[in-house]
N, C-alpha and C positions, 0 to 999 in steps of 0.2 A: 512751822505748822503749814500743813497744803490750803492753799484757798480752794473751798470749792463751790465756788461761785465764778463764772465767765465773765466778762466784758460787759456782756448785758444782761448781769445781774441775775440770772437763772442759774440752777443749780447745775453742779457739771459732775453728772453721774461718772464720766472716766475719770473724772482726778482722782474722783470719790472712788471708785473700784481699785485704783491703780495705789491710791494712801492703804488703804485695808490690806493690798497685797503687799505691800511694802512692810505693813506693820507686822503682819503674818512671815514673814521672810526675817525680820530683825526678832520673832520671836523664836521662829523656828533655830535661824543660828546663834541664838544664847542657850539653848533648849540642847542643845547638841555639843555647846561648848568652843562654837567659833562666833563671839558676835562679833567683832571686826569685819566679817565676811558678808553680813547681811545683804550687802550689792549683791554680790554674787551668789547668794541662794536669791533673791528676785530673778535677776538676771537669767540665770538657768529655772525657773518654773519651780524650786526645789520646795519652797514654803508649804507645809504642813506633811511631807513626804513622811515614810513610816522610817525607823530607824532601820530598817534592812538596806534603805536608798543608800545610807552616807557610808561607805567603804572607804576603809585606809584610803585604798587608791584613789578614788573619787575626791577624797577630802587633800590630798596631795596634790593632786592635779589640780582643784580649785585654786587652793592658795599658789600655787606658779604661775596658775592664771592672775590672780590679785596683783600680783606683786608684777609680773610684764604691765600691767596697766599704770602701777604705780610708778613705774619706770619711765611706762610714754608720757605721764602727766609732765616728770621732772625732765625730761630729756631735751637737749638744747639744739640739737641738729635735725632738718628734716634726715637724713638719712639715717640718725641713729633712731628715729621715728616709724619710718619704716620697718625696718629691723623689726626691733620691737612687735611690729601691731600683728609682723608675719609671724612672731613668736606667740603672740596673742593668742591668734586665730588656731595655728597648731593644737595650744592647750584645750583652746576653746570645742574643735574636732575630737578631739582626747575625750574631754569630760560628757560631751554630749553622748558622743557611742558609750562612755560606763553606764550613762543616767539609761539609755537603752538595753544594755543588757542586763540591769535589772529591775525593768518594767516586766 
C-alpha cells in the first residue's frame, strides 16, 4: 500500500494523485484484458482511455515494450543493458506516435 503521508507527517497529495493513477491504470488493463501490463498503461498515460485507444498494434508494441524492460531487469552485462534500454526506447517512440495517431 502507498504511504501517503511525508516525512513530516502531512499528507502528500502527489503520492496520493500518483496511487489513484496507478490504481486506474491496474484497472483499466484488467478492463481490457492485459493486467500484467498495468506499468505500462501508467507509464504511457493510458488509464481510463476509450476502447478505440488499444489497437492490436498499440497493444503489441506495448507488450515488446514490457518484455525489453523485463529483459533489462534480468540482464547481467552492462552492455547487454544498453542494448536493451535502446530497444526499449525504440518501442517506447513506437507506441507513443500510435497513442498519437489516435488522439
Amino acid at each position: 500500500m502507498t504511504n501517503l503521508w511525508d516525512e513530516d507527517g502531512d499528507f502528500d497529495y502527489e503520492a496520493h494523485y500518483e496511487a489513484a493513477q496507478r490504481d486506474q491504470a491496474a484497472r483499466t488493463a484488467e478492463w481490457i484484458g492485459y493486467p500484467g501490463m498495468a506499468d505500462a498503461f501508467y507509464y504511457f498515460g493510458l488509464q481510463g482511455k476509450p476502447d478505440s485507444t488499444f489497437t492490436p498494434e498499440l497493444l503489441a508494441s506495448m507488450d515488446v515494450w514490457q518484455v525489453q524492460l523485463e529483459k533489462i531487469e534480468a540482464a547481467p552485462a552492462d552492455e547487454e543493458i544498453k542494448q536493451l534500454q535502446r530497444k526499449t526506447e525504440e518501442a517506447t517512440r513506437e507506441i507513443l506516435a500510435k497513442i498519437d495517431s489516435t488522439a
